[in-house]
Kinemage of the C-alpha trace (Angstrom):
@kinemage 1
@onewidth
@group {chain A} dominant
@subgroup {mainchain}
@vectorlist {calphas} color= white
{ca unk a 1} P -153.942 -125.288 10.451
{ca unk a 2} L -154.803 -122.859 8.058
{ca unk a 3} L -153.053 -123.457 4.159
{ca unk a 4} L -151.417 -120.250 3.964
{ca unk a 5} L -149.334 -121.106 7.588
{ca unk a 6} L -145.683 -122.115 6.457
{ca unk a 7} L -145.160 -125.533 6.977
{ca unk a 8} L -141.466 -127.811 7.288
{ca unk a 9} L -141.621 -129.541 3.848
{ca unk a 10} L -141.490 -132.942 3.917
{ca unk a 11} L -138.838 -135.604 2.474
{ca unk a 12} L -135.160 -133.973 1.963
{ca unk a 13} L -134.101 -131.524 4.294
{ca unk a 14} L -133.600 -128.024 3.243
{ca unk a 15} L -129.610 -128.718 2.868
{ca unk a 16} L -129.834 -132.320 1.008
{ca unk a 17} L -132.005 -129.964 -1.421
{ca unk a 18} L -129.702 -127.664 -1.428
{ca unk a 19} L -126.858 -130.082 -2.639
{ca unk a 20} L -129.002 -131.346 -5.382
{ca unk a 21} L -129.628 -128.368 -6.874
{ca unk a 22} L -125.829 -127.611 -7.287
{ca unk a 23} L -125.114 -131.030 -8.176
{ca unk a 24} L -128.342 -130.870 -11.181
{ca unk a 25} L -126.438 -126.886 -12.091
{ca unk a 26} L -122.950 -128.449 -12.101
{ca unk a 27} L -124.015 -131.323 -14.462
{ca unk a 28} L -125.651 -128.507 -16.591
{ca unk a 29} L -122.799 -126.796 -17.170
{ca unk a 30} L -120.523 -129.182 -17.901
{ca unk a 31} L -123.052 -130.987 -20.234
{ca unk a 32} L -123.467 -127.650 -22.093
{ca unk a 33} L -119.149 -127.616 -22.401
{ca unk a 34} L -119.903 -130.727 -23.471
{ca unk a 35} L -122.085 -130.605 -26.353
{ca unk a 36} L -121.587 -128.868 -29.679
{ca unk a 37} L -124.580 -126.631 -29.721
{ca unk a 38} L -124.610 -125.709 -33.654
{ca unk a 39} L -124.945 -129.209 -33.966
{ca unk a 40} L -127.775 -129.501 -31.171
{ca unk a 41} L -130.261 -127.226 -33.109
{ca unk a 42} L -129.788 -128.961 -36.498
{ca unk a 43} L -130.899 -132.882 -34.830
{ca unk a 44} L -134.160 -134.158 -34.143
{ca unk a 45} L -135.397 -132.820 -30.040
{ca unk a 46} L -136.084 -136.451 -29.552
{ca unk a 47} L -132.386 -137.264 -30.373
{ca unk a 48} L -131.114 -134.444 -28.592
{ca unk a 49} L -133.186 -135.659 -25.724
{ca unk a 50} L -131.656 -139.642 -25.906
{ca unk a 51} L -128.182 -138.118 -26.317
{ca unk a 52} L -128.369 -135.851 -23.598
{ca unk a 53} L -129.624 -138.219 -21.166
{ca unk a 54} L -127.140 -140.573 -21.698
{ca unk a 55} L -124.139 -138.282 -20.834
{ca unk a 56} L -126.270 -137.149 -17.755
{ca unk a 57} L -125.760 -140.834 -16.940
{ca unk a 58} L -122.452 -140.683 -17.204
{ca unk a 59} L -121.470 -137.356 -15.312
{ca unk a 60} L -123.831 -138.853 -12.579
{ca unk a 61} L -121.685 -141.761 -12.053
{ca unk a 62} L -118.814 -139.236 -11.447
{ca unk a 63} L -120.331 -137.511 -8.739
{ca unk a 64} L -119.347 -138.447 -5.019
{ca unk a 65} L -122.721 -137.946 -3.472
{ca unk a 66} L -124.691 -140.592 -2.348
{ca unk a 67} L -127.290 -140.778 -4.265
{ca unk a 68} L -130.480 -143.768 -4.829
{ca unk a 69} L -131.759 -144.892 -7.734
{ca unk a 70} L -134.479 -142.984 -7.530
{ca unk a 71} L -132.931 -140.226 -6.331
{ca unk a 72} L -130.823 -140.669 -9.647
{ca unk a 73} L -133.789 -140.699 -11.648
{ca unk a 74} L -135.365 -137.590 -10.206
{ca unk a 75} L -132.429 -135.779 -10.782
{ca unk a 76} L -131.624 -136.816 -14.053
{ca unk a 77} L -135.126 -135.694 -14.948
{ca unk a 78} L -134.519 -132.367 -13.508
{ca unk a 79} L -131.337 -131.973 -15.043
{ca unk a 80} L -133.130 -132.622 -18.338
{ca unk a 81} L -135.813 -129.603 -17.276
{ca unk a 82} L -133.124 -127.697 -16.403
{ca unk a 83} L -131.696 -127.812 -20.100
{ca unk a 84} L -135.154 -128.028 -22.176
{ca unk a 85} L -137.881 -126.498 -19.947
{ca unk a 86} L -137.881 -123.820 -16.838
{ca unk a 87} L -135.904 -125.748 -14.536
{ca unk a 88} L -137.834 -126.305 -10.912
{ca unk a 89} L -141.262 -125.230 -12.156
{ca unk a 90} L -141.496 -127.742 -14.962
{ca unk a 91} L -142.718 -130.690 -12.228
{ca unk a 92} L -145.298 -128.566 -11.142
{ca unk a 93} L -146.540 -127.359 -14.788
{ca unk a 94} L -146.487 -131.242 -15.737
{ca unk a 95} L -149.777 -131.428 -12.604
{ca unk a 96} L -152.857 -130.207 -14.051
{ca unk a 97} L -154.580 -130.381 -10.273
{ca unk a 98} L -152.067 -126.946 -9.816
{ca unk a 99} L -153.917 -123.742 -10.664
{ca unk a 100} L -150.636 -121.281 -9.953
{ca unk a 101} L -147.343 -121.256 -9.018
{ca unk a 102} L -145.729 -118.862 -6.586
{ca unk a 103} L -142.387 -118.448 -6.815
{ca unk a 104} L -140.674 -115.962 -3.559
{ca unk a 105} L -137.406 -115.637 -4.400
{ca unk a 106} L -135.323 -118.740 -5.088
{ca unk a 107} L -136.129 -120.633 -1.564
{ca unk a 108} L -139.837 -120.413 -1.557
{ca unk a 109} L -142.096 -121.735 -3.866
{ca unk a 110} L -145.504 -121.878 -3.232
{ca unk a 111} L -148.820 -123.584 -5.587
{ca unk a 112} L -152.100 -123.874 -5.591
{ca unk a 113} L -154.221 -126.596 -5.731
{ca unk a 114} L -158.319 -126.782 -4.986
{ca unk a 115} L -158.233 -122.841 -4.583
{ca unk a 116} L -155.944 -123.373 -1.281
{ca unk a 117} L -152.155 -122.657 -0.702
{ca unk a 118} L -149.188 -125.109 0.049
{ca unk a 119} L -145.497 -123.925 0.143
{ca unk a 120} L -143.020 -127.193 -1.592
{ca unk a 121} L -139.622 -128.325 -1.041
{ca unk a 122} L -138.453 -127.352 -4.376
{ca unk a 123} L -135.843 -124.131 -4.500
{ca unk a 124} L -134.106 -122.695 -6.622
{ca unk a 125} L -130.122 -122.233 -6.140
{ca unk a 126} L -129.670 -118.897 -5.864
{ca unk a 127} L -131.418 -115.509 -7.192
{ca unk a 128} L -129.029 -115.744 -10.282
{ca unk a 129} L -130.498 -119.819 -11.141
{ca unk a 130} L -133.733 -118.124 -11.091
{ca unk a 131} L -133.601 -114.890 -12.502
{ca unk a 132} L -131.926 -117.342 -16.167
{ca unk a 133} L -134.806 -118.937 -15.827
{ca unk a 134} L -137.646 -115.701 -16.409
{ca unk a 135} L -135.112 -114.276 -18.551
{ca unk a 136} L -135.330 -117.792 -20.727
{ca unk a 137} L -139.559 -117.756 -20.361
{ca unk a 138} L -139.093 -113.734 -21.511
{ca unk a 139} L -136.763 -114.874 -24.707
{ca unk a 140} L -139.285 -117.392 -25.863
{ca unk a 141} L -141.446 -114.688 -26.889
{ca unk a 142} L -139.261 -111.935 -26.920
{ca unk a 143} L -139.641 -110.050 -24.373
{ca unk a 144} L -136.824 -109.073 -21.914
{ca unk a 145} L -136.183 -108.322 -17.986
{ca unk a 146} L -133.732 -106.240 -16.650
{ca unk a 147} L -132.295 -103.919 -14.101
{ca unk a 148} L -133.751 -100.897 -16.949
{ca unk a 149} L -137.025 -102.864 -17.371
{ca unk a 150} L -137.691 -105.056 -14.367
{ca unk a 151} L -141.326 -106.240 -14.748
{ca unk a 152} L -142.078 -109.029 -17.511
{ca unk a 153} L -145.345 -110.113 -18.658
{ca unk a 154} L -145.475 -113.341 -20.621
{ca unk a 155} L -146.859 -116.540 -21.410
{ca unk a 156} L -145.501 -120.520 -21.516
{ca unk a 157} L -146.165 -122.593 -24.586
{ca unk a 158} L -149.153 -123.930 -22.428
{ca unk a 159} L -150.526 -120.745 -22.774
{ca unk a 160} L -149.843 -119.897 -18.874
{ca unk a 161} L -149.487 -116.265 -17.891
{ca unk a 162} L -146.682 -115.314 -16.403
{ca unk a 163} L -145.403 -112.123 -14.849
{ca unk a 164} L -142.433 -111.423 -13.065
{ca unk a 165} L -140.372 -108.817 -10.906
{ca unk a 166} L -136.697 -108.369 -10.201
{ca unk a 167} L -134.225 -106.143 -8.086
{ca unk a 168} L -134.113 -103.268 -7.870
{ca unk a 169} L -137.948 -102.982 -7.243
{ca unk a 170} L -138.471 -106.563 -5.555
{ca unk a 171} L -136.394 -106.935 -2.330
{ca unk a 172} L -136.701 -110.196 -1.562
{ca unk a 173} L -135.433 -111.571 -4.928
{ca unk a 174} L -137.138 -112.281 -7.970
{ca unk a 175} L -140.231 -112.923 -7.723
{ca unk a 176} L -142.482 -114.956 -10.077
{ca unk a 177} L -146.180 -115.656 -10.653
{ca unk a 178} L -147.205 -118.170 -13.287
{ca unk a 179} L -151.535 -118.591 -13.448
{ca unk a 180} L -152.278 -121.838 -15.010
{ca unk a 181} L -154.485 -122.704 -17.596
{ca unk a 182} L -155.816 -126.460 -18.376
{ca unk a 183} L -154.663 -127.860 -22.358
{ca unk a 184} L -158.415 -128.289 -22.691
{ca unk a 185} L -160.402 -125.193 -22.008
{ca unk a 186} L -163.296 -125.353 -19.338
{ca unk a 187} L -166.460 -125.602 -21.209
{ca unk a 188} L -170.128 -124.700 -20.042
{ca unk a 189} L -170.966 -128.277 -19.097
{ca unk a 190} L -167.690 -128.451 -16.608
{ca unk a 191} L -168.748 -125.186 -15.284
{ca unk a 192} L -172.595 -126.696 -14.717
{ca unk a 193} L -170.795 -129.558 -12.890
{ca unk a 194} L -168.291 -127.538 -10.908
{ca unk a 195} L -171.595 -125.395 -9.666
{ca unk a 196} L -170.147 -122.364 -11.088
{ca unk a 197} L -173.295 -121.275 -11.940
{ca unk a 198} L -177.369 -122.690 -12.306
{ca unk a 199} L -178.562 -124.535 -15.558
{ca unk a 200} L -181.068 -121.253 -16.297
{ca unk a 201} L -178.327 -118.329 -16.232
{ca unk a 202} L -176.364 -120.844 -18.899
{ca unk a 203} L -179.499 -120.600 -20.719
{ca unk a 204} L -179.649 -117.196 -20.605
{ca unk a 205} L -176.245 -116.497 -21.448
{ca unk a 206} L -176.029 -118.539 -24.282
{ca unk a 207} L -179.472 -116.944 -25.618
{ca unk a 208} L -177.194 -113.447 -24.926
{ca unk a 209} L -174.257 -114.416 -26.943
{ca unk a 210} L -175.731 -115.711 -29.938
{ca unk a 211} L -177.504 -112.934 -30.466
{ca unk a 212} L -174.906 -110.759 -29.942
{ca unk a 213} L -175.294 -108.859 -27.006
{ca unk a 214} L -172.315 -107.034 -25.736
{ca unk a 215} L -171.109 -108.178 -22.235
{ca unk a 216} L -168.836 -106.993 -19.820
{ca unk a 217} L -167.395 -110.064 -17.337
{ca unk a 218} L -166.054 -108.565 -14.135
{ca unk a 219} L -164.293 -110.056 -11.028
{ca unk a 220} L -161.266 -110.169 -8.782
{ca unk a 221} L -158.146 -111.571 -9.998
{ca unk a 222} L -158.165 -115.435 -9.782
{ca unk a 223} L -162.204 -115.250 -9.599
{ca unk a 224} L -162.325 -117.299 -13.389
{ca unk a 225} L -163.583 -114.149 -15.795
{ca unk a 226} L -160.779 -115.343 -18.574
{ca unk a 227} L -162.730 -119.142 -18.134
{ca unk a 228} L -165.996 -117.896 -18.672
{ca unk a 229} L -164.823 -115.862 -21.368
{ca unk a 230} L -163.228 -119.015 -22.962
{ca unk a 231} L -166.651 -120.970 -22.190
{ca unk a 232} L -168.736 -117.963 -23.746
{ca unk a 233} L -166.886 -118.104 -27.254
{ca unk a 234} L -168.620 -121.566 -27.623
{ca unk a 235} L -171.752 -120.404 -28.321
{ca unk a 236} L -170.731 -117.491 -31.190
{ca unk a 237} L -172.001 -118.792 -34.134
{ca unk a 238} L -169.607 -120.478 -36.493
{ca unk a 239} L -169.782 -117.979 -39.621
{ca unk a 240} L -168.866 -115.075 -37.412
{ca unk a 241} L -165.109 -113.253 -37.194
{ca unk a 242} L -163.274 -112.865 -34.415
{ca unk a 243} L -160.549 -110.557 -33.585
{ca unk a 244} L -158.722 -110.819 -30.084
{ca unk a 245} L -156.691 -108.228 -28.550
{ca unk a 246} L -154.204 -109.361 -25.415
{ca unk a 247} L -151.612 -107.615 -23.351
{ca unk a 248} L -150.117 -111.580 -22.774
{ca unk a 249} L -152.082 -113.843 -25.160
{ca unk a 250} L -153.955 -116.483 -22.992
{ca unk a 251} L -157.428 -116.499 -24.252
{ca unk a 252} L -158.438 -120.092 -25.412
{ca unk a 253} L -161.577 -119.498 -27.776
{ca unk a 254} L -163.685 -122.288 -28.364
{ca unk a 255} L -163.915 -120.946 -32.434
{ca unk a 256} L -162.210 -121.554 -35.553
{ca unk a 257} L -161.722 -118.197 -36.803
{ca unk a 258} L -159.604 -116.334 -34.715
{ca unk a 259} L -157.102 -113.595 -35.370
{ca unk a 260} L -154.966 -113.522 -32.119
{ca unk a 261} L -153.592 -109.958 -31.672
{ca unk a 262} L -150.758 -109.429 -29.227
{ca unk a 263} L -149.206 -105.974 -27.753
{ca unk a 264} L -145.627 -105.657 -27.963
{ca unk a 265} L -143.480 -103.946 -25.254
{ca unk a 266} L -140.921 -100.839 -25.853
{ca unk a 267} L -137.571 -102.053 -27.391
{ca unk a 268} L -133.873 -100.948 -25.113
{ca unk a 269} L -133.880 -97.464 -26.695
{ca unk a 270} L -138.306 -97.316 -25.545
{ca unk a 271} L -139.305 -97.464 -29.155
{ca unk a 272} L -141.410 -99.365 -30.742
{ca unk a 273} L -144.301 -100.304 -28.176
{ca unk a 274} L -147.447 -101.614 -29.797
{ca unk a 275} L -150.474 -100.787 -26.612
{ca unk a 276} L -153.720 -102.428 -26.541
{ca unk a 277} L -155.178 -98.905 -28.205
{ca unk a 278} L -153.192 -99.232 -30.923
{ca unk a 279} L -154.405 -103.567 -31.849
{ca unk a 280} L -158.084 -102.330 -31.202
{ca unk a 281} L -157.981 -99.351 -33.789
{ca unk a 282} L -156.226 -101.528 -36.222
{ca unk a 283} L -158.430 -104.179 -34.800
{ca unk a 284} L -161.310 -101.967 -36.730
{ca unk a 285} L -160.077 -102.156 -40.103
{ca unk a 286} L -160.041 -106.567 -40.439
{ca unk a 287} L -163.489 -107.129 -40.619
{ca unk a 288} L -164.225 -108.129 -37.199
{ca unk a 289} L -167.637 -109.314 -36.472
{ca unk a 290} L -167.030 -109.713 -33.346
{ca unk a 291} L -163.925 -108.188 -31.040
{ca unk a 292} L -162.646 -109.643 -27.717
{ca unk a 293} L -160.121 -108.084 -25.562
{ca unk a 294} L -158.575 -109.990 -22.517
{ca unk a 295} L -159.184 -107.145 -20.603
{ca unk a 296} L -159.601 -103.548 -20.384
{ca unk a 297} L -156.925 -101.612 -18.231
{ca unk a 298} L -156.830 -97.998 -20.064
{ca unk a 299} L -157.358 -95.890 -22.928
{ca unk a 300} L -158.251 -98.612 -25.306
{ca unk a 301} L -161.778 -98.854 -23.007
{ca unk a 302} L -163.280 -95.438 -25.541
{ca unk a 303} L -162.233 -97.494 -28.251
{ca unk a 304} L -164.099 -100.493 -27.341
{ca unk a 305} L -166.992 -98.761 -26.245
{ca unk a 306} L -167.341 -97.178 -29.625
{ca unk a 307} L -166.876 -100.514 -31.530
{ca unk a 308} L -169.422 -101.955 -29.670
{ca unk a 309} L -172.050 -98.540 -30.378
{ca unk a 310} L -170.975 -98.867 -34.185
{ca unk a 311} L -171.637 -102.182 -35.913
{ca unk a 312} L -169.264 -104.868 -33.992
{ca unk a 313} L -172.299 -106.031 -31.468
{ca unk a 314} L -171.834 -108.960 -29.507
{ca unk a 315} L -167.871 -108.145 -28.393
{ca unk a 316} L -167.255 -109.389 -24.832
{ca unk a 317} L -164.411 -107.986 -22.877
{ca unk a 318} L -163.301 -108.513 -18.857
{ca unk a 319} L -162.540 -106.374 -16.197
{ca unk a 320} L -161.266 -106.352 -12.566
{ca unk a 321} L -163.884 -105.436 -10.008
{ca unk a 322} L -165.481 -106.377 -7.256
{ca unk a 323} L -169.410 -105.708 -7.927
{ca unk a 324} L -171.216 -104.902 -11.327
{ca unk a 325} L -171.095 -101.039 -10.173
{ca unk a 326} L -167.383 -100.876 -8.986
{ca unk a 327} L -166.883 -102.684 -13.144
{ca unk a 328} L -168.602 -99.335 -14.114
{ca unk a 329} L -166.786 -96.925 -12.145
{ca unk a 330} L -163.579 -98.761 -13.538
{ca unk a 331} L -165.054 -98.207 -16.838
{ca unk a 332} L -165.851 -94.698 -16.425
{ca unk a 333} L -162.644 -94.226 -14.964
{ca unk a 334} L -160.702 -95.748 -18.094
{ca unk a 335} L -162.728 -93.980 -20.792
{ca unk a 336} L -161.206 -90.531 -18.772
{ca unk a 337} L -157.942 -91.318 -19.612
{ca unk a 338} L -158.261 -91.685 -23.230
{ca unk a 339} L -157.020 -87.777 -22.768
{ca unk a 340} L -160.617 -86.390 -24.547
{ca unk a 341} L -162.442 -83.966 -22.374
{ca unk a 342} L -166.079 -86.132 -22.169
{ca unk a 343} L -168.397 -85.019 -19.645
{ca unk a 344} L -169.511 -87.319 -16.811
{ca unk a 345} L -172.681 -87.655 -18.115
{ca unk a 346} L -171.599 -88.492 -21.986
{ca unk a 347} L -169.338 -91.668 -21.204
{ca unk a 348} L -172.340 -93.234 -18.587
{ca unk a 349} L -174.603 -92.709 -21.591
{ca unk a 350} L -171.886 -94.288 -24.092
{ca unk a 351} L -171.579 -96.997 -21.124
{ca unk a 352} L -175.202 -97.704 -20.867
{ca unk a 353} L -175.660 -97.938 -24.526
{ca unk a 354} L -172.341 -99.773 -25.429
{ca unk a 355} L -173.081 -102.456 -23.083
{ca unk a 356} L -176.138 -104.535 -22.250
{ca unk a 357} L -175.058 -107.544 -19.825
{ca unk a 358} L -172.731 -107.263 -16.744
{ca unk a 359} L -171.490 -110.693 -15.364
{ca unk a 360} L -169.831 -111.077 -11.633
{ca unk a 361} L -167.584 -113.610 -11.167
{ca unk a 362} L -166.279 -114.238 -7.360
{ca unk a 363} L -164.090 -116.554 -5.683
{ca unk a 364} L -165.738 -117.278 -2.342
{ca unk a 365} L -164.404 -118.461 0.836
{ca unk a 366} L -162.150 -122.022 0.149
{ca unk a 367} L -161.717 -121.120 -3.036
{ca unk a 368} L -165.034 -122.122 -5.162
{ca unk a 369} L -165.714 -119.600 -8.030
{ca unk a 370} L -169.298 -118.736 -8.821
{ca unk a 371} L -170.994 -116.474 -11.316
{ca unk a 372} L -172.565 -114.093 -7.878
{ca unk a 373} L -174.479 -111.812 -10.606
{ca unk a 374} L -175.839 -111.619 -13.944
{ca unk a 375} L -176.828 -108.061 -14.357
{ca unk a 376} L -178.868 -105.937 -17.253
{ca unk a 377} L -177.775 -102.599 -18.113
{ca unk a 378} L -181.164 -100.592 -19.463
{ca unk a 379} L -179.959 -96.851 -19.864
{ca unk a 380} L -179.705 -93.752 -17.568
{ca unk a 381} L -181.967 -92.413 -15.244
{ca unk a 382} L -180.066 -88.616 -14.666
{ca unk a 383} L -176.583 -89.230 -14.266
{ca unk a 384} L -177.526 -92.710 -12.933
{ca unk a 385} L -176.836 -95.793 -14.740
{ca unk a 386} L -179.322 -98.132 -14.362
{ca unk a 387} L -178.830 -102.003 -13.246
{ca unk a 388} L -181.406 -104.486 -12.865
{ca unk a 389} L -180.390 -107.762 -11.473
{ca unk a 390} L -181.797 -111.048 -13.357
{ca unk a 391} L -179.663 -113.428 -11.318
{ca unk a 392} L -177.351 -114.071 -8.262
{ca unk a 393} L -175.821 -116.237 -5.833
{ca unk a 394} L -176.705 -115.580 -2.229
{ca unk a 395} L -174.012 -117.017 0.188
{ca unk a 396} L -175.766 -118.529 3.126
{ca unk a 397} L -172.532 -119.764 5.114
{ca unk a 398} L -169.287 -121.794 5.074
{ca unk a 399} L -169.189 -125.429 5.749
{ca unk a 400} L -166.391 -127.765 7.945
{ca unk a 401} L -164.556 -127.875 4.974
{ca unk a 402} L -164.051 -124.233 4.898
{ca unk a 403} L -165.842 -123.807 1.338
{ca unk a 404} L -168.666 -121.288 1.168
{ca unk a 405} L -172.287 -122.356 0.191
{ca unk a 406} L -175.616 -121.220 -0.633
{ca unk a 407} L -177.830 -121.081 -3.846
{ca unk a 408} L -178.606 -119.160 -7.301
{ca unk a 409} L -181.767 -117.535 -7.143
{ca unk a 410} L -183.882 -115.769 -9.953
{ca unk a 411} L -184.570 -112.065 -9.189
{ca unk a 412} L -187.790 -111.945 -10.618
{ca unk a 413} L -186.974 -109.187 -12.869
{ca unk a 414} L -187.979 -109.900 -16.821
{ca unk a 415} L -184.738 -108.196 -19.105
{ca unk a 416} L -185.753 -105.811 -21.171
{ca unk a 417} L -183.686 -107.294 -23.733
{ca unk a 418} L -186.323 -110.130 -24.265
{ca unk a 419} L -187.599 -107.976 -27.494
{ca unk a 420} L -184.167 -107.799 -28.762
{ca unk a 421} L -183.900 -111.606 -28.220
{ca unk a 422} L -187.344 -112.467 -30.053
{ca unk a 423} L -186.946 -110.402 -32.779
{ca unk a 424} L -183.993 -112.522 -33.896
{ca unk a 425} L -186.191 -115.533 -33.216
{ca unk a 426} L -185.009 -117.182 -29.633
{ca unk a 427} L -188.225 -118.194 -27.888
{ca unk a 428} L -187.392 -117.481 -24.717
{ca unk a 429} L -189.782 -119.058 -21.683
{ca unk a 430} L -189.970 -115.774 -19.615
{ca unk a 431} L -191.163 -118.573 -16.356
{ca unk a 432} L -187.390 -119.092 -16.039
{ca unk a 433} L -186.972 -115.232 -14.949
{ca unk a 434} L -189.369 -115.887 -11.838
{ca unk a 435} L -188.032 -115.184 -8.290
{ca unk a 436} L -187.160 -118.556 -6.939
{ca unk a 437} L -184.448 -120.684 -5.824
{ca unk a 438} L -182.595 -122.240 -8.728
{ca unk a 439} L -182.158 -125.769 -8.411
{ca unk a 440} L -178.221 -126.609 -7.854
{ca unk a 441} L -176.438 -129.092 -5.619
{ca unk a 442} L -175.236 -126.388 -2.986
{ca unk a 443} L -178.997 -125.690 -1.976
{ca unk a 444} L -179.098 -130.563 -1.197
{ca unk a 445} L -181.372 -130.982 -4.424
{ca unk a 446} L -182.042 -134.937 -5.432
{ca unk a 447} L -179.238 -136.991 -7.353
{ca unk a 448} L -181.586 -137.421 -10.250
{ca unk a 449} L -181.112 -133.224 -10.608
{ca unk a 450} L -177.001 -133.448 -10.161
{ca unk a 451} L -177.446 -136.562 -12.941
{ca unk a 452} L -179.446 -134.421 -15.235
{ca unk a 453} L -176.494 -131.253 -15.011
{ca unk a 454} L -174.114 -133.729 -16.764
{ca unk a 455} L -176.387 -133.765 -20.142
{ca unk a 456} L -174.736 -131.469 -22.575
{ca unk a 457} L -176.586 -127.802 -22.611
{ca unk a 458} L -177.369 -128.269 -25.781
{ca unk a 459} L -179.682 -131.301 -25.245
{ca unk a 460} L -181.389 -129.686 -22.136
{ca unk a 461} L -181.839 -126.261 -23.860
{ca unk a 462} L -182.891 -125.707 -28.001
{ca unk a 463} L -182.737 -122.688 -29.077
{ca unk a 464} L -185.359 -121.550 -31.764
C-alpha cells in the first residue's frame, strides 16, 4: 500500500474521538471560568501546572462518559496541551522521529516520519478549535491571521516553521503546515552517517567555508538546504561575525556570535512591514563578517549579491531549485525585480563573480536526502555562465524498500579555486578531485569503511 493512500486509523473510532475532543474543550472552558487568570500569570508555570491538573481531576469525575484510566490520563494530558501548548499537535511535536505535521482542516491530520506519509486519529473539533489554535502560535510572536490577512508565517518555541492558511482562500478549512526541526541541530558527522553525502565533498566543503567562499545551497522544499546550512556554520571560524536575515527565524547556527535578524509583517492599517531588503541593507552597517540569509525569494537577492562582491566573502544563502542552473535562473530572475534596469549580461557577470560554490540538495525516491551536486562557478563564457561539476550523486535504482540508491562519484574536474584555497594556507591533496567512485555505504563498501565514517571530521581531515 503506498503511505500517501488514506488509511482507517486505528484505536477509537472516528465518533469516540469525536466525543473526547468536546469533552477535553468543555473541561477547558469551564477550567478557564474557573481560574482567576490575573492571578495565573503572577505564580510559578510549575504551580499553575499542579493546580490546574488537579481541578482537571475533579471536572473529570463529573463527566458521564465512560472513560478508563488511561483513557483519563490521556485526556487529562490533552486537556493540559489544550491550555499551555497547541492543543492536538503538541503529542506529535513531543516525537522527534516526526519531521512535519500536516494539518487538513480540523479532521485530517497527517505527519511524517522516515521521509514517508501517515494520516492519525487525532482531529480537531471543529474549524473554529483550530483556527484558536494558529491564531495562539501567530500571538506568540506577534503576528496575526485573519479574514484581511489570511496567510501566517511563524515559528514554535522549538524553532519549527510554521505557515498557515484560512477561509476565504483555503476551502477546505484551515489548513496548517508545521516543518520540524530537531533541539540539537544535525551536524556534519550525522550527515556522514545518514549518507547524505561522501567523506571527500565534507572535506571540501569545510576547506570552502573556512576560507570564505561564498556558496549558494539549492534544492526543493523538504530536500534539507536549511540542515546543511546549519551543519556549514560549524566550520566558520570562531572570531568571525555573523549576521542572519529570516523571513520566519529557524536557522540553528552552530556559532556563538550571532545577530538573529527577523522581518516583520504589515500592521491592520499595512504599515509598518520590515522585508528581507530592508534587514540586509541595515544588515550592512553592523559589521558583519559574514551574512546569512534563510533564503532568497526577491529583491533582497541584488543586495546580497553586492555584499558578497564588496568585502563580506564567505556569506552562504539558500534557494529553491531543482538543479544548480534552474538556482541561477532563480537568481537572475530575483536580481530583475529589484526594479533597476540591469542588462542580462551585467547580473550573470555579478552572479558569476558574487558566487563561487553551488550545492544541490535532493530528496530522492523514499525520502533519503543527498547532496546530488557540488558545483564551481568560474565566470562567463558570452552570456553563458559557466559550471563545472566537482561532485555528484548518480542514482542507480530503488530498492524493495522503496528508497533510492547509488553512489557519490568525483568528476575529475580540479576547482579552480584551489589557488584561492592555498594562498590562505589549506593544503589541499588535489588526488581527492580524481574521477572515481567515492567510497559510501550505498555503493556495499566493507564495515571497517561505515566504522571509520563515525570518527569526527575533524580527526579524519586536518586542515593546514
Amino acid at each position: 500500500m503506498c503511505p500517501q493512500m488514506e488509511v482507517q486509523p486505528e484505536g477509537r473510532s472516528a465518533s469516540e474521538n469525536v466525543t473526547l475532543q468536546k469533552i477535553k474543550v468543555k473541561i477547558h472552558h469551564r477550567l478557564l471560568a474557573l481560574l482567576d487568570l490575573d492571578k495565573a500569570r503572577r505564580i510559578p508555570v510549575e504551580q499553575l501546572h499542579k493546580e490546574c491538573a488537579q481541578r482537571v481531576k475533579d471536572l473529570l469525575r463529573e463527566e458521564k462518559y465512560p472513560l478508563s484510566g488511561p483513557e483519563k490520563q490521556t485526556l487529562l494530558q490533552e486537556v493540559m496541551d489544550e491550555i499551555f501548548g497547541f492543543g492536538p499537535l503538541d503529542e506529535f511535536l513531543r516525537d522527534p522521529l516526526v519531521s512535519d505535521i500536516l494539518v487538513n482542516g480540523p479532521h485530517q491530520i497527517y505527519l511524517e516520519r522516515g521521509g514517508r506519509l501517515e494520516r492519525t486519529d487525532a482531529t480537531f473539533v471543529d474549524d473554529d478549535h483550530l483556527l484558536r489554535i494558529i491564531r495562539r502560535i501567530g500571538t506568540n510572536i506577534g503576528r496575526r491571521i485573519d479574514e484581511s490577512n489570511p496567510m501566517l508565517d511563524a515559528r514554535l518555541p522549538d524553532g519549527s516553521r510554521v505557515n498557515a492558511i484560512i477561509a476565504p482562500l483555503s476551502l477546505s478549512g484551515p489548513a496548517l503546515s508545521i516543518r520540524r526541526f530537531g533541539v540539537i541541530p544535525i551536524d556534519m558527522n550525522r550527515l556522514l552517517e545518514l549518507e547524505t553525502l561522501a567523506q571527500d565533498m565534507a572535506l571540501f566543503l569545510e576547506m570552502c567555508v573556512k576560507c570564505k567562499m561564498n556558496i549558494l545551497i539549492s534544492g526543493g522544499t523538504g530536500s534539507g538546504k536549511t540542515t546543511l546550512l546549519n551543519a556549514l556554520s560549524a566550520w566558520i571560524p570562531s572570531g568571525e561575525r555573523l549576521v542572519t536575515v529570516e523571513d520566519a527565524a529557524e536557522l540553528q547556527l552552530q556559532r556563538e556570535h550571532v545577530v538573529r535578524l527577523e522581518t516583520r509583517p504589515p500592521n491592520i492599517e499595512g504599515q509598518g512591514e520590515i522585508t528581507q531588503r530592508d534587514l540586509l541593507r541595515n544588515s550592512l552597517r553592523m559589521r558583519p563578517d559574514r551574512i546569512i540569509i534563510g533564503e532568497v525569494r526577491g529583491d533582497e537577492t541584488l543586495d546580497m549579491l553586492q555584499a558578497m562582491n564588496t568585502g563580506h566573502e564567505g556569506s552562504m544563502t539558500t534557494v529553491h531549485a531543482n538543479s544548480p542552473r534552474d538556482a541561477l535562473r532563480r537568481i537572475e530572475n530575483m536580481v530583475s525585480m529589484a526594479g533597476i534596469n540591469y542588462p542580462v549580461h551585467a547580473i550573470r557577470e555579478q552572479m558569476s563573480s558574487a558566487l563561487d560554490l553551488l550545492v544541490q540538495v535532493g530528496r530522492l525516491t523514499g525520502g533519503r536526502r543527498k547532496v546530488t551536486d557540488i558545483v564551481e562557478i568560474t565566470g562567463m563564457e558570452g552570456d553563458v555562465v559557466c559550471l563545472h561539476d566537482i561532485f555528484r550523486f548518480r542514482q542507480i535504482g530503488v530498492n524493495d524498500d522503496g528508497n533510492a540508491y547509488g553512489h557519490f562519484e568525483a568528476c575529475g574536474v580540479c576547482p579552480r579555486l584551489l589557488d584561492r584555497l592555498k594562498a590562505q594556507g589549506v593544503d589541499v591533496p588535489t588526488n581527492m578531485f580524481h574521477q572515481r567512485v567515492l567510497k559510501n555505504a550505498d555503493s556495499a563498501e566493507s564495515t571497517q569503511q561505515q566504522e571509520s565514517q563515525k570518527k569526527p571530521i575533524m580527526e579524519r581531515f586536518k586542515l593546514r
